[in-house]
C-alpha positions as CSV (number, residue, x, y, z in Angstrom):
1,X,57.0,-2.9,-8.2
2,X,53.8,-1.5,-6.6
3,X,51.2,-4.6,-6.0
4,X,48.4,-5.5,-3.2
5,X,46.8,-8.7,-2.2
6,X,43.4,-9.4,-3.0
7,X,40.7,-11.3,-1.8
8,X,38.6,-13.8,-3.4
9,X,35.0,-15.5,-2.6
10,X,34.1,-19.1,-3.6
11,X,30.4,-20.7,-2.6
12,X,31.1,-24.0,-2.7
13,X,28.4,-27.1,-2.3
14,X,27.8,-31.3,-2.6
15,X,26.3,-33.8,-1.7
16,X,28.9,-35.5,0.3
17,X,31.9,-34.4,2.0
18,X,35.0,-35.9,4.1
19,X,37.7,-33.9,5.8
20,X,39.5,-36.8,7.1
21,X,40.9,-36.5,10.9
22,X,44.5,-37.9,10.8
23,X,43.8,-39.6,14.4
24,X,41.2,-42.1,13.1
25,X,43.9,-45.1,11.2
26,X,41.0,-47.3,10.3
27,X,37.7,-45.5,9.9
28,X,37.1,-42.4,7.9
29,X,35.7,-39.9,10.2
30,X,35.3,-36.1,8.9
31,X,35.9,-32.7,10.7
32,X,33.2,-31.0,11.1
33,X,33.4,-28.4,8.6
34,X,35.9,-28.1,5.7
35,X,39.2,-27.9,6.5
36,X,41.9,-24.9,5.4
37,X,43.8,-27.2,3.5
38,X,40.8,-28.6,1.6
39,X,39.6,-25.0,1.1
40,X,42.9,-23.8,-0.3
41,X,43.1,-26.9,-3.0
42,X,39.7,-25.9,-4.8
43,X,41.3,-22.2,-5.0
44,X,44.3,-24.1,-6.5
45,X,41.8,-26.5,-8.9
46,X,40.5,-23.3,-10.7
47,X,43.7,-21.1,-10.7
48,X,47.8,-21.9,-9.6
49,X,50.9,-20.6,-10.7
50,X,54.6,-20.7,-9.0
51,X,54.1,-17.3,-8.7
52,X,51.3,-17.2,-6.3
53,X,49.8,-18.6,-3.2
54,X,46.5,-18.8,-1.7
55,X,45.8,-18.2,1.8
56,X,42.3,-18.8,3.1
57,X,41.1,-16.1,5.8
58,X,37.7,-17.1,6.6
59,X,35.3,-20.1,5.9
60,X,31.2,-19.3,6.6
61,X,28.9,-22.7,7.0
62,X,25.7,-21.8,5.0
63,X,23.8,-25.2,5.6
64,X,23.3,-26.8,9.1
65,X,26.3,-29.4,9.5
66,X,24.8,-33.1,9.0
67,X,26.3,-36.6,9.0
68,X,25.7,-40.1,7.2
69,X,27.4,-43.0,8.0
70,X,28.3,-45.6,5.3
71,X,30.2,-48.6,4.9
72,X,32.1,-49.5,1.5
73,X,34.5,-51.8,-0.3
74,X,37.8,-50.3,-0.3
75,X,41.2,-51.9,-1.4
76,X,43.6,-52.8,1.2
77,X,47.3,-52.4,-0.7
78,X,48.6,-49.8,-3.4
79,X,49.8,-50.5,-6.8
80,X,53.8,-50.2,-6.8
81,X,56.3,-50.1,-9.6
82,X,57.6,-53.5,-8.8
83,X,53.9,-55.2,-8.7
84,X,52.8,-56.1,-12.2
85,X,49.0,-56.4,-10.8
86,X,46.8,-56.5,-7.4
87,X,43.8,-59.2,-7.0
88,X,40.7,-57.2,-6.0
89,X,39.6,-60.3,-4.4
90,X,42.2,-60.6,-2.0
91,X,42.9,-57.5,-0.9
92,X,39.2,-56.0,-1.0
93,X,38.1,-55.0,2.4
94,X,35.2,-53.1,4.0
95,X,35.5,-49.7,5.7
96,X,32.8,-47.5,7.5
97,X,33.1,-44.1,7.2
98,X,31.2,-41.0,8.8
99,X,30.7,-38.2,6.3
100,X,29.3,-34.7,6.3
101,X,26.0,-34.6,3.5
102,X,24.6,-31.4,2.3
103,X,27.5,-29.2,2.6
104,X,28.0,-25.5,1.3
105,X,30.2,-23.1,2.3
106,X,31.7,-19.5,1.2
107,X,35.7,-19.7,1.2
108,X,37.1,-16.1,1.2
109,X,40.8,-16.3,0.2
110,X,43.7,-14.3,-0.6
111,X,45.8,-14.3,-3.5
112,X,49.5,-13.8,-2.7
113,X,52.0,-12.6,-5.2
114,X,55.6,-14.7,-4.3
115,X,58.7,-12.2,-5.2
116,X,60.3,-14.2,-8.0
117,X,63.1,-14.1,-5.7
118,X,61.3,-17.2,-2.9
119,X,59.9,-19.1,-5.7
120,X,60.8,-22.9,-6.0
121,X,61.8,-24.4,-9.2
122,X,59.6,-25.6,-11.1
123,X,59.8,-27.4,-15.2
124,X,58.1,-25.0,-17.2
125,X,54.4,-26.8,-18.2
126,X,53.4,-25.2,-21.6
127,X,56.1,-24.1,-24.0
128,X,56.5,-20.7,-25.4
129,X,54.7,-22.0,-28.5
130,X,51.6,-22.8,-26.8
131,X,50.8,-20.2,-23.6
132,X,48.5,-18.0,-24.4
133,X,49.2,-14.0,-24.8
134,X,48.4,-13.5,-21.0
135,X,51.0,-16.4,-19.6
136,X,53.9,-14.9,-22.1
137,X,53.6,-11.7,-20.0
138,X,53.2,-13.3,-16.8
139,X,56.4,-15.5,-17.0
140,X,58.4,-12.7,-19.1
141,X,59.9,-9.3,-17.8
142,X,57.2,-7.3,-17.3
143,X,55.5,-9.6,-14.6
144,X,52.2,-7.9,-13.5
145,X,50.8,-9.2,-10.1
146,X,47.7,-7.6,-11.3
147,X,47.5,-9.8,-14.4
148,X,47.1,-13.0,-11.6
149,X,44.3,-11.6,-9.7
150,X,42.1,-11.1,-13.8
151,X,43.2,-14.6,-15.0
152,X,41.9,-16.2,-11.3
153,X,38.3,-14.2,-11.8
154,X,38.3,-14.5,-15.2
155,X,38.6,-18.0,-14.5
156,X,36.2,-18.8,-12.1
157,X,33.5,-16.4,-13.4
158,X,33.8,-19.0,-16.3
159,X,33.8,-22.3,-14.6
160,X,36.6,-23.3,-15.3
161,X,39.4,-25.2,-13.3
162,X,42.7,-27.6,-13.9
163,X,41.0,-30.2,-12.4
164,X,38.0,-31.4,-10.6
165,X,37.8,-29.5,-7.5
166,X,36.4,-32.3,-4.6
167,X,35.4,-32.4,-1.0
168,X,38.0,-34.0,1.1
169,X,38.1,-37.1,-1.4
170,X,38.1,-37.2,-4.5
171,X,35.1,-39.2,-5.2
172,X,32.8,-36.0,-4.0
173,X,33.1,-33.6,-6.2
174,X,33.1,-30.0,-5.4
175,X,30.4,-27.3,-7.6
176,X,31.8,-23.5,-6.9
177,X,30.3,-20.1,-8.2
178,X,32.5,-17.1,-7.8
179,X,31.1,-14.7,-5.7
180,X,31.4,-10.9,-7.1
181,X,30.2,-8.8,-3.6
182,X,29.3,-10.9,-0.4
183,X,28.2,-8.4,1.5
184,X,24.8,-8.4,-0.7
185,X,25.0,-12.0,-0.9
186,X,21.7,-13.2,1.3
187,X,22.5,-16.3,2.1
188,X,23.7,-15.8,5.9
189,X,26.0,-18.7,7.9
190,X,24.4,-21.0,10.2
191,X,23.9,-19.9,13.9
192,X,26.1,-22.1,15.8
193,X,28.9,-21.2,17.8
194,X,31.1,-23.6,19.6
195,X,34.9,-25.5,19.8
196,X,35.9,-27.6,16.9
197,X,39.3,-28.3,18.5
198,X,42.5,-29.3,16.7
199,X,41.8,-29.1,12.8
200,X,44.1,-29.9,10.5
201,X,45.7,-26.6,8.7
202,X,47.8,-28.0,6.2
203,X,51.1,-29.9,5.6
204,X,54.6,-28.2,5.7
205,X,56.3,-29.5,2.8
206,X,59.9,-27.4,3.7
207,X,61.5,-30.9,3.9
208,X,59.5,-32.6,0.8
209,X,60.9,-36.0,2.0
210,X,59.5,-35.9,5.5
211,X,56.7,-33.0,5.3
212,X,54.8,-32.3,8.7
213,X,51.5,-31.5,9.8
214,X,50.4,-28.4,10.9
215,X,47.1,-27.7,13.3
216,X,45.5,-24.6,14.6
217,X,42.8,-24.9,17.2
218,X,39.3,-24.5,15.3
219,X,35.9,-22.3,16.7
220,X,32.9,-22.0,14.8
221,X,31.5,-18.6,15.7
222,X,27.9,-17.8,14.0
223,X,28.8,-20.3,11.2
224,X,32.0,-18.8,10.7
225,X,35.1,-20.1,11.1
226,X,38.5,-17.6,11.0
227,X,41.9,-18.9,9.7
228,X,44.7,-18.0,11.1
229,X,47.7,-17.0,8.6
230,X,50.6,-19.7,7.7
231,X,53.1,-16.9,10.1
232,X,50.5,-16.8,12.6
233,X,51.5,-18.5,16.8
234,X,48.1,-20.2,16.3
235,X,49.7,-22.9,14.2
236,X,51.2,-25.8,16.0
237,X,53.6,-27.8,13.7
């Protein structure tokens, strides 16, 4: 079967941001700009299937980067299966964190058609009953990769997503407008150019039980910040 890649644009903004470094244990400190992995999940908010994968290629910063530091009550244990409850009172403790404010950006990613062939299992969601016309052709015989790239834009021209797409954490929530041409878009990146260092990429879950980090070694060049691909020497795991 004959099928191409395509590439997608997201503008994405909020208030408040955090791309948490995985150096700093205590504090929540930010990267300076979003981070690939971050990037990749909104895609993955509006639009996923087993059948596809998203590779960013490019991030552009549209508004100057700026911080805010805050402190906040956090709790200090998890909820496990063998706890029937936590105090708050006695396991509340307070956290600073520095955070990015004001953020936008425009995400260019690629949609990636996986040969049935590399797929991982995975439980079928909605029954036959209940998919829609498009989903019965996806998942039947005559699997269109084309069919993919329509539901994502169809999608995102709309609004709509799986879940709330968010900024680093979940309690900054991401807005997002699908970008039809970008060339003619004239909103232009910041002018800044300079070394980010190591950023996060994204985690290798090969080994689900012990998954590992991968970095890449960041530049912002004229507010725009290339990705290398998941194949690519750049990233160190």
């Amino acid at each position: 079967m004959d099928y191409f890649n395509k590439e997608f644009c997201l503008e994405v903004w909020g208030d408040y941001a955090c791309f948490t470094r995985p150096e700093m244990k205590v504090e929540r400190v930010s990267y300076d700009v979003i981070t690939p992995s971050s990037a990749r999940s909104i895609f993955e908010a509006i639009f996923w299937k087993p059948a596809i994968r998203w590779q960013v290629k490019r991030i552009e910063v549209l508004n100057p980067i700026k911080w805010t530091s805050v402190r906040r009550n956090e709790i200090g244990s998890l909820m496990s299966e063998r706890s029937s409850h936590i105090l708050i009172e006695d396991n509340r403790q307070q956290r600073a964190g520095l955070f990015l404010k004001d953020v936008r950006y425009r995400i260019f990613a690629e949609l990636e058609f996986v040969n049935p062939a590399k797929r991982k299992a995975v439980k079928k969601i909605v029954s036959d009953e209940l998919a829609d016309k498009d989903e019965k052709i996806l998942f039947g015989k005559d699997e269109n990769p084309g069919k993919y790239n329509a539901m994502f834009e169809r999608r995102a021209k709309k609004g709509q997503c799986f879940n709330q797409p968010y900024l680093g954490c979940r309690e900054f929530s991401a807005n997002f407008s699908f970008i039809e041409n970008a060339d003619n878009n004239p909103s232009s990146p910041i002018d800044e150019t300079r070394e980010l260092g190591f950023m996060l990429y994204d985690m290798d879950f090969t080994n689900e039980k012990d998954p590992t980090a991968m970095f890449f070694r960041a530049k912002i060049d004229k507010g725009v910040v290339l990705v290398p691909t998941l194949e690519s020497e750049e990233v160190k795991r």
